[in-house]
C-alpha positions as a Markdown table, in Angstrom:
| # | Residue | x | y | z |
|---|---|---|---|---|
| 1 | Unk | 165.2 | 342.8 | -24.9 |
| 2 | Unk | 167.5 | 344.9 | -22.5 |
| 3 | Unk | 165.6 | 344.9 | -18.7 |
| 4 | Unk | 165.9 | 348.9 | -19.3 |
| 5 | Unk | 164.6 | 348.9 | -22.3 |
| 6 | Unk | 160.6 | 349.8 | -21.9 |
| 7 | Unk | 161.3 | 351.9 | -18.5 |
| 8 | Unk | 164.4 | 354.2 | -21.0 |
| 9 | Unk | 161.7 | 355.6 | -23.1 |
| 10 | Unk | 159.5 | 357.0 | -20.0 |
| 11 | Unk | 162.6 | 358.5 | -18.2 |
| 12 | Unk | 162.1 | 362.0 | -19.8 |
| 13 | Unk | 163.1 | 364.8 | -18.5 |
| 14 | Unk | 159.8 | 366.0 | -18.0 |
| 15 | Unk | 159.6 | 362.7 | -15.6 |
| 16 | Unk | 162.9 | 364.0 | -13.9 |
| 17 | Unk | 161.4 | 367.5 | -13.5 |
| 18 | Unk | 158.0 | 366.3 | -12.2 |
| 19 | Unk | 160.0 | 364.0 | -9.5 |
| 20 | Unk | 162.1 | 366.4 | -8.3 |
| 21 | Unk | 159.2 | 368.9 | -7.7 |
| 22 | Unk | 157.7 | 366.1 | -5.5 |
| 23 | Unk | 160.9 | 366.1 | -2.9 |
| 24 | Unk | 159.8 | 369.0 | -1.8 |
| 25 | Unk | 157.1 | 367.9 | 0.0 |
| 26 | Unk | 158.6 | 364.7 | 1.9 |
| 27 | Unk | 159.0 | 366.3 | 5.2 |
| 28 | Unk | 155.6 | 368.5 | 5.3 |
| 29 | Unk | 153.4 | 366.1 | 3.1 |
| 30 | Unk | 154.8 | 362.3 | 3.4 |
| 31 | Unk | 151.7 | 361.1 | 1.9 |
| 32 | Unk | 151.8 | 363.3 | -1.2 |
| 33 | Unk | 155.6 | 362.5 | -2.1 |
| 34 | Unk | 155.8 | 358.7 | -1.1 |
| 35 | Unk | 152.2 | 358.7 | -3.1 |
| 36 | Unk | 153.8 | 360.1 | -6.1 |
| 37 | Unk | 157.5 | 358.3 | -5.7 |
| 38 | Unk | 155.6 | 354.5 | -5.1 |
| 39 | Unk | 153.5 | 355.2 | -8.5 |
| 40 | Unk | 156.8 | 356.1 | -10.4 |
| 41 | Unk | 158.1 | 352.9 | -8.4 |
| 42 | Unk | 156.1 | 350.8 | -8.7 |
| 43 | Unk | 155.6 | 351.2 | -13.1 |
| 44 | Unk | 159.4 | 351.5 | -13.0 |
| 45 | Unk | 159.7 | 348.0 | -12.0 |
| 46 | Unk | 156.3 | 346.5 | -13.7 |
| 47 | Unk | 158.4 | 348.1 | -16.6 |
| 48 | Unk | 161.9 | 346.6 | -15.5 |
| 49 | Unk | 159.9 | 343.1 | -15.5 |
| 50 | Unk | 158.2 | 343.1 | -18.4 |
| 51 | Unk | 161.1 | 343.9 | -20.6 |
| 52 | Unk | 163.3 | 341.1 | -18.6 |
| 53 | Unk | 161.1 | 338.0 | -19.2 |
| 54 | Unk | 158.6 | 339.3 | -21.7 |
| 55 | Unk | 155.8 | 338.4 | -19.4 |
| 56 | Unk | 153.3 | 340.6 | -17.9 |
| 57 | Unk | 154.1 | 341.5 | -14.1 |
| 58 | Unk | 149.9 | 340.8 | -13.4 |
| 59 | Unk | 150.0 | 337.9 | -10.9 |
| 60 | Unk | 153.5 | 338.5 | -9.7 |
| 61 | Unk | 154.8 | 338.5 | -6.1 |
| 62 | Unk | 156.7 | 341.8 | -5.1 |
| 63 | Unk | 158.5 | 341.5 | -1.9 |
| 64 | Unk | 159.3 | 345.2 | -0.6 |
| 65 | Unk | 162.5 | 345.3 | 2.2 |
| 66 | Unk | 162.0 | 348.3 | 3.8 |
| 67 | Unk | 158.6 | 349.2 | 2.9 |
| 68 | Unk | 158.3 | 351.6 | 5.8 |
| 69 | Unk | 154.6 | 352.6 | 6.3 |
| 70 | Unk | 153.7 | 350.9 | 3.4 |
| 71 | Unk | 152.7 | 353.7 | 0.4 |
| 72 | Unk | 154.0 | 351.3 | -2.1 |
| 73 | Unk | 151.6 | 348.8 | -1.5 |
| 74 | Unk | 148.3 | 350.5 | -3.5 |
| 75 | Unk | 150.6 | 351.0 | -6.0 |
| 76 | Unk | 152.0 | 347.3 | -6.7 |
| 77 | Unk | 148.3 | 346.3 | -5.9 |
| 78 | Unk | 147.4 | 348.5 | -9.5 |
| 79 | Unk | 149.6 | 346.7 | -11.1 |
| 80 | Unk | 147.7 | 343.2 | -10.4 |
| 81 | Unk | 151.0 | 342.6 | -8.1 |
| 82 | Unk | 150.8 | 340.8 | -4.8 |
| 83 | Unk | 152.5 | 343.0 | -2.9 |
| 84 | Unk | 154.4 | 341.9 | 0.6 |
| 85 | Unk | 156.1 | 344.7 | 2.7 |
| 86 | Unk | 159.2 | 344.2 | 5.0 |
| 87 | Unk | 159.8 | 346.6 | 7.8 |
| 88 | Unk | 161.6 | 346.3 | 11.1 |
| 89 | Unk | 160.6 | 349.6 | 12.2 |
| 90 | Unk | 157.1 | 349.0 | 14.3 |
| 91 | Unk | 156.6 | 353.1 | 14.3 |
| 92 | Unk | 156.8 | 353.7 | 10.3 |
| 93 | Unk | 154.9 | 350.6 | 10.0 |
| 94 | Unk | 152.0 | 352.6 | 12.1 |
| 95 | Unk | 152.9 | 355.6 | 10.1 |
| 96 | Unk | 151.3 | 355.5 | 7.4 |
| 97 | Unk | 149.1 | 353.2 | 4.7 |
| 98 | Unk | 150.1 | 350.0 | 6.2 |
| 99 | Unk | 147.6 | 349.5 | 9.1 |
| 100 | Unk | 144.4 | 349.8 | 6.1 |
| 101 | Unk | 146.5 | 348.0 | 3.9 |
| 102 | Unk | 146.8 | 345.0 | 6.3 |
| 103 | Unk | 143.1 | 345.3 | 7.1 |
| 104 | Unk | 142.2 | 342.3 | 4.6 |
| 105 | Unk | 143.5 | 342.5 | 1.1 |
| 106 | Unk | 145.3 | 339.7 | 0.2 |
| 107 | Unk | 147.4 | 341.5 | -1.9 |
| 108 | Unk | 149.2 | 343.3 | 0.8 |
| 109 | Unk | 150.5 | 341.5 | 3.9 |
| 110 | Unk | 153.4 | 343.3 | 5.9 |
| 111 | Unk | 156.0 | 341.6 | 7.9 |
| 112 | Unk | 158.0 | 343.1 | 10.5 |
| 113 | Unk | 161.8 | 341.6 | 10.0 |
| 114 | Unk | 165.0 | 342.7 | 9.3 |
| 115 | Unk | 166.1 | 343.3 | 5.2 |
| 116 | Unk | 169.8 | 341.8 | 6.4 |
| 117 | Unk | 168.1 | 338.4 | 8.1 |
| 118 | Unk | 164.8 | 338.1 | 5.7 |
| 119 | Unk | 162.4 | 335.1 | 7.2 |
| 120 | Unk | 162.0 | 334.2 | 4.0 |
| 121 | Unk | 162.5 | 330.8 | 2.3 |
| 122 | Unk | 165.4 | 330.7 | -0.8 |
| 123 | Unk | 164.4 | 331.4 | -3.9 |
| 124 | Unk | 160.4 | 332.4 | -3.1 |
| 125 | Unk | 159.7 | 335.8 | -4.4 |
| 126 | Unk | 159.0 | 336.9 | -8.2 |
| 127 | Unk | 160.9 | 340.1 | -7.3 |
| 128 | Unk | 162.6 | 341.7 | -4.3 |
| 129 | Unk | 162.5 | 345.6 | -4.2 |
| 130 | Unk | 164.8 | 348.0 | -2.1 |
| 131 | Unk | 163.7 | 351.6 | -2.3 |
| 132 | Unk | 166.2 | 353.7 | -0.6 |
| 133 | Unk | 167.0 | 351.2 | 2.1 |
| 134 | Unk | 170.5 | 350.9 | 1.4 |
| 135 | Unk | 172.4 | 354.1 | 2.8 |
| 136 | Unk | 170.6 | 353.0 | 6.3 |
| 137 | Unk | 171.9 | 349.8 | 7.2 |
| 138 | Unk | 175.7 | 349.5 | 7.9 |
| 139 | Unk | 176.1 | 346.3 | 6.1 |
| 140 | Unk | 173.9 | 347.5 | 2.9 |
| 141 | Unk | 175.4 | 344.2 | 0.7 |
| 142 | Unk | 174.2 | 341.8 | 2.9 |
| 143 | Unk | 170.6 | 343.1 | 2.2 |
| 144 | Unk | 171.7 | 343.0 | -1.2 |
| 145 | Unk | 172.7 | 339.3 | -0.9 |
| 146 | Unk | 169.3 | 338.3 | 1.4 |
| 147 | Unk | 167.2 | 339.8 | -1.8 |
| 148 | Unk | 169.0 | 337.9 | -4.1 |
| 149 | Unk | 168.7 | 334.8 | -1.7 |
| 150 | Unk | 164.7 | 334.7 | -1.9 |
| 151 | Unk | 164.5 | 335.9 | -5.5 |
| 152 | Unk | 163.8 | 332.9 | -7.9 |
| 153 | Unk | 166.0 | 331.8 | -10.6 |
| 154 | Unk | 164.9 | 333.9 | -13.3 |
| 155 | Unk | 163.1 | 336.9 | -11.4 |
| 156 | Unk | 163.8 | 340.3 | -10.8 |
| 157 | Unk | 165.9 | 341.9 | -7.4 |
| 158 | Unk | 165.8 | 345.4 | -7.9 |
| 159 | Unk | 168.1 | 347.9 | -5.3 |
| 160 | Unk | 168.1 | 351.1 | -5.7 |
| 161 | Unk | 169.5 | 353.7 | -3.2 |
| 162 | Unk | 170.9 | 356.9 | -2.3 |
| 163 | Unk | 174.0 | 357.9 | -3.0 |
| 164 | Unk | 176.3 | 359.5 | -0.3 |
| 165 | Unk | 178.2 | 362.6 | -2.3 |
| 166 | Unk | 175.0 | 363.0 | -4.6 |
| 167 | Unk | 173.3 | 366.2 | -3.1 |
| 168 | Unk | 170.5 | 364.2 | -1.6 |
| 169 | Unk | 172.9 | 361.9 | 0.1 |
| 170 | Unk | 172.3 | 364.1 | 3.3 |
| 171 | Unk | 168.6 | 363.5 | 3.5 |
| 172 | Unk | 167.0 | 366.4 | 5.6 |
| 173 | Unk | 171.0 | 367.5 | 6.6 |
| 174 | Unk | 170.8 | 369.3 | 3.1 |
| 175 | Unk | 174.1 | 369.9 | 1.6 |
| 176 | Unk | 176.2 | 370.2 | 4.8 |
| 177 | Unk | 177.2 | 366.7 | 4.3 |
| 178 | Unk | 179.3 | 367.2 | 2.3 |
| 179 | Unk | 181.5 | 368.7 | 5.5 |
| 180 | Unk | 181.7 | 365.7 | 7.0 |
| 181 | Unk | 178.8 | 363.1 | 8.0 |
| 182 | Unk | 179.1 | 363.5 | 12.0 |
| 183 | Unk | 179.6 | 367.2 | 11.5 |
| 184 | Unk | 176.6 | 367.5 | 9.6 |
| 185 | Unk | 174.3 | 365.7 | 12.0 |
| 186 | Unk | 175.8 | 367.7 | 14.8 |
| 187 | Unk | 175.2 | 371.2 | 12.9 |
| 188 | Unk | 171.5 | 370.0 | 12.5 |
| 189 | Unk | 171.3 | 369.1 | 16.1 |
| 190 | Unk | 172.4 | 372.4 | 16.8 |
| 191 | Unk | 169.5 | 374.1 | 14.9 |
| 192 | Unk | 167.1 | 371.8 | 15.4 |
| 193 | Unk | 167.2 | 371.0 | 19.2 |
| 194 | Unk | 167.2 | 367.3 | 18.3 |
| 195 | Unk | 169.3 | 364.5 | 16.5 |
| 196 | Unk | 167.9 | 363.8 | 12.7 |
| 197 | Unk | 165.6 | 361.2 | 11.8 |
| 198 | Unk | 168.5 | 360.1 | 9.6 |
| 199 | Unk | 171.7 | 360.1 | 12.0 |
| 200 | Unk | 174.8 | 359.4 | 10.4 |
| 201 | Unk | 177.0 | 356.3 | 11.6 |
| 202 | Unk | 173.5 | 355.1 | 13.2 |
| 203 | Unk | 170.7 | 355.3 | 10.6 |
| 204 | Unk | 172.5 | 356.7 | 8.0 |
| 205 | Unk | 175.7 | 355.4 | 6.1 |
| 206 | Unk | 178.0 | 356.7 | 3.6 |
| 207 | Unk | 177.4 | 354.5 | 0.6 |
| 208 | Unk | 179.2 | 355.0 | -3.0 |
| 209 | Unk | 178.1 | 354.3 | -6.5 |
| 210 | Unk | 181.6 | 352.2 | -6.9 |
| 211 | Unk | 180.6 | 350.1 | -3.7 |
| 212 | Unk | 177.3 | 349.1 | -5.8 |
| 213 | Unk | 178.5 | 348.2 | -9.0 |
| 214 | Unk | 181.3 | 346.5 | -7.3 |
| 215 | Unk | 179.0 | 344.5 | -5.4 |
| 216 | Unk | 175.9 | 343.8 | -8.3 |
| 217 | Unk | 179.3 | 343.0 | -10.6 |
| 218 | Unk | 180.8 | 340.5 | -8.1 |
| 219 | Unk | 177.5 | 338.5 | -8.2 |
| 220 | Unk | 177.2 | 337.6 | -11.4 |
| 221 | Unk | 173.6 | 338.7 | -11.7 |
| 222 | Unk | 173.7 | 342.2 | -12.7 |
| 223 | Unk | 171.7 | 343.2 | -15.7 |
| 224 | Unk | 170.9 | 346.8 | -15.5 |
| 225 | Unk | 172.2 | 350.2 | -13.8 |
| 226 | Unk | 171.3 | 353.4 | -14.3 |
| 227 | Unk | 170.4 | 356.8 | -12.1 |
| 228 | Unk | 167.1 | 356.7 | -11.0 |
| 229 | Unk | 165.9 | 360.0 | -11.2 |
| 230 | Unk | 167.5 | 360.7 | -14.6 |
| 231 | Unk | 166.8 | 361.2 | -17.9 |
| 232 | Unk | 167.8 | 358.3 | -20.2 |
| 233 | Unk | 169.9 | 360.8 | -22.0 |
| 234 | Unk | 171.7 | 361.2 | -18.9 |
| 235 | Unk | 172.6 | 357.8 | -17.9 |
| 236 | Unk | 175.9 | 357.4 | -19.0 |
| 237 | Unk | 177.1 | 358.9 | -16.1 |
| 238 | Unk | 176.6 | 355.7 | -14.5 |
| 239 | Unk | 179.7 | 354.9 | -16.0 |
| 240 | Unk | 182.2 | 357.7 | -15.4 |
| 241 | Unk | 184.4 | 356.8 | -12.5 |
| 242 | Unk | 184.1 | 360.0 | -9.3 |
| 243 | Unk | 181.7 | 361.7 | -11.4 |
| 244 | Unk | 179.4 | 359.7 | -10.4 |
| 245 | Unk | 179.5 | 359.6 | -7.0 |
| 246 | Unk | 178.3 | 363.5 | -7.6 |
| 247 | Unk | 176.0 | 363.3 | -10.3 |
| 248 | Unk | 174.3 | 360.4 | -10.2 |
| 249 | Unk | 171.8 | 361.1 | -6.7 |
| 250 | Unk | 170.4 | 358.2 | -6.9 |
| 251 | Unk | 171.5 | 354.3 | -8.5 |
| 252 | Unk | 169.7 | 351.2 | -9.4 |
| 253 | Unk | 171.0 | 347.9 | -9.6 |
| 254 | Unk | 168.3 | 345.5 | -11.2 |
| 255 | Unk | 169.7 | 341.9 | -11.2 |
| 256 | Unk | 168.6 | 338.8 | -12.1 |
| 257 | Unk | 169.9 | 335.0 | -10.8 |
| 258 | Unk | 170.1 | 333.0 | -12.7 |
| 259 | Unk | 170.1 | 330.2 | -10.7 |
| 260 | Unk | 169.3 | 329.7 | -6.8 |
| 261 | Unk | 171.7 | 331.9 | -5.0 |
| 262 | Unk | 170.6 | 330.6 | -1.1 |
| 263 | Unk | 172.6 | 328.7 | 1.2 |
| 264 | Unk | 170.2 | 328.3 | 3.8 |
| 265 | Unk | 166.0 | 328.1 | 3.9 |
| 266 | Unk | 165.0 | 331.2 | 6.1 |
| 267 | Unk | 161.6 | 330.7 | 6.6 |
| 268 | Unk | 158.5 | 330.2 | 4.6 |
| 269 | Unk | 157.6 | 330.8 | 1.5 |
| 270 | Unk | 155.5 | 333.9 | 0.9 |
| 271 | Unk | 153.4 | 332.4 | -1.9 |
């Protein structure tokens, strides 16, 4: 069975629709959008799993780089996942569910580390998620290669980000990215009084679809890509050379090694 095949026949567009309607409310009600975006997540990849081994994803370890304050963690936890957040970030780990999250459950432990040098031992985790982590490191394949590094032969690392010419690829700059990346975060210094949360060349990089599939092709372990937020009828403009880099706001790269992929032992094992 194809990786994308259970997840394909819930990406409706009614899903799409129901997603997008959620954005709205990122900067004014974090709680309500990551809430609703770490559900969708969080089946998407139960989903992804389940169709890639033909196992249930009950039991599994999820390893999350990037998992910021930590709404994905309730969500994995539904799933019967054991659930393991990594955020460098000491202020967005304080932000939000983390701190009663890490109060006790088992099934949710946070670490504070980089996604580009995980402390993590080779081959360790059942699957390693990326949720829109990408576009804010300046080196976004050698997080890639780090969550292949402590996936296990056989298991799931799922990367999914933000593409830069895609109309979100601005974050809260809006649209005027597409005048420039420095220009945009100086016109929404100008307005705002203050640099963006998301300041490109510091937190924020200009990252293609063809950078992505270049990289998840030149690893050998690609099995799946396809727009996040899209309709399944959509899809196929994953493949379609600049007009993705437009259309597609959003790609996901689920691989799968096949065998270790590590060089070095990082750290301990998280199980």
């Amino acid at each position: 069975m194809a990786a994308t095949e259970t997840f394909a026949r819930r990406a409706t567009l009614s899903r799409s629709v129901r997603l997008l309607g959620e954005f709205r409310f990122e900067q004014r009600d974090p709680a309500r959008f990551y809430g609703a975006l770490a559900d969708d997540t969080a089946a998407m990849v139960a989903e992804l799993w389940q169709a890639a081994t033909g196992d249930t994803p009950a039991g599994r370890t999820v390893l999350d780089v990037g998992g910021g304050p930590g709404y994905f963690a309730e969500a994995f936890a539904r799933h019967g996942m054991t659930y393991f957040g990594v955020e460098p970030d000491p202020r967005e780990m304080h932000a939000g569910a983390a701190p009663a999250a890490a109060s006790g459950d088992s099934s949710r432990r946070f670490i504070r580390a980089s996604g580009t040098a995980l402390p993590i031992a080779d081959g360790s985790v059942d699957i390693c998620l990326s949720s829109n982590v990408a576009e804010h490191v300046a080196e976004p394949w050698r997080l890639g290669a780090e969550m292949l590094r402590v996936t296990r032969p056989g298991g799931l690392a799922v990367l999914s980000y933000t593409v830069w010419l895609g109309p979100f690829g601005g974050h809260e700059m809006g649209l005027t990215h597409y005048l420039g990346g420095a220009r945009a975060a100086e016109r929404y210094t100008r307005r705002h009084g203050h640099r963006p949360k998301n300041d490109y060349g510091s937190s924020l990089f200009a990252v293609s679809a063809a950078d992505g599939l270049r990289w998840a092709a030149s690893t050998g372990a690609l099995v799946a890509a396809f727009p996040r937020y899209h309709p399944r009828w959509a899809w196929w403009l994953t493949r379609v050379p600049g007009l993705r880099e437009f259309l597609v706001s959003n790609l996901v790269l689920v691989l799968q090694p096949r065998t270790a992929t590590g060089s070095r032992s990082a750290g301990p094992s998280v199980v």
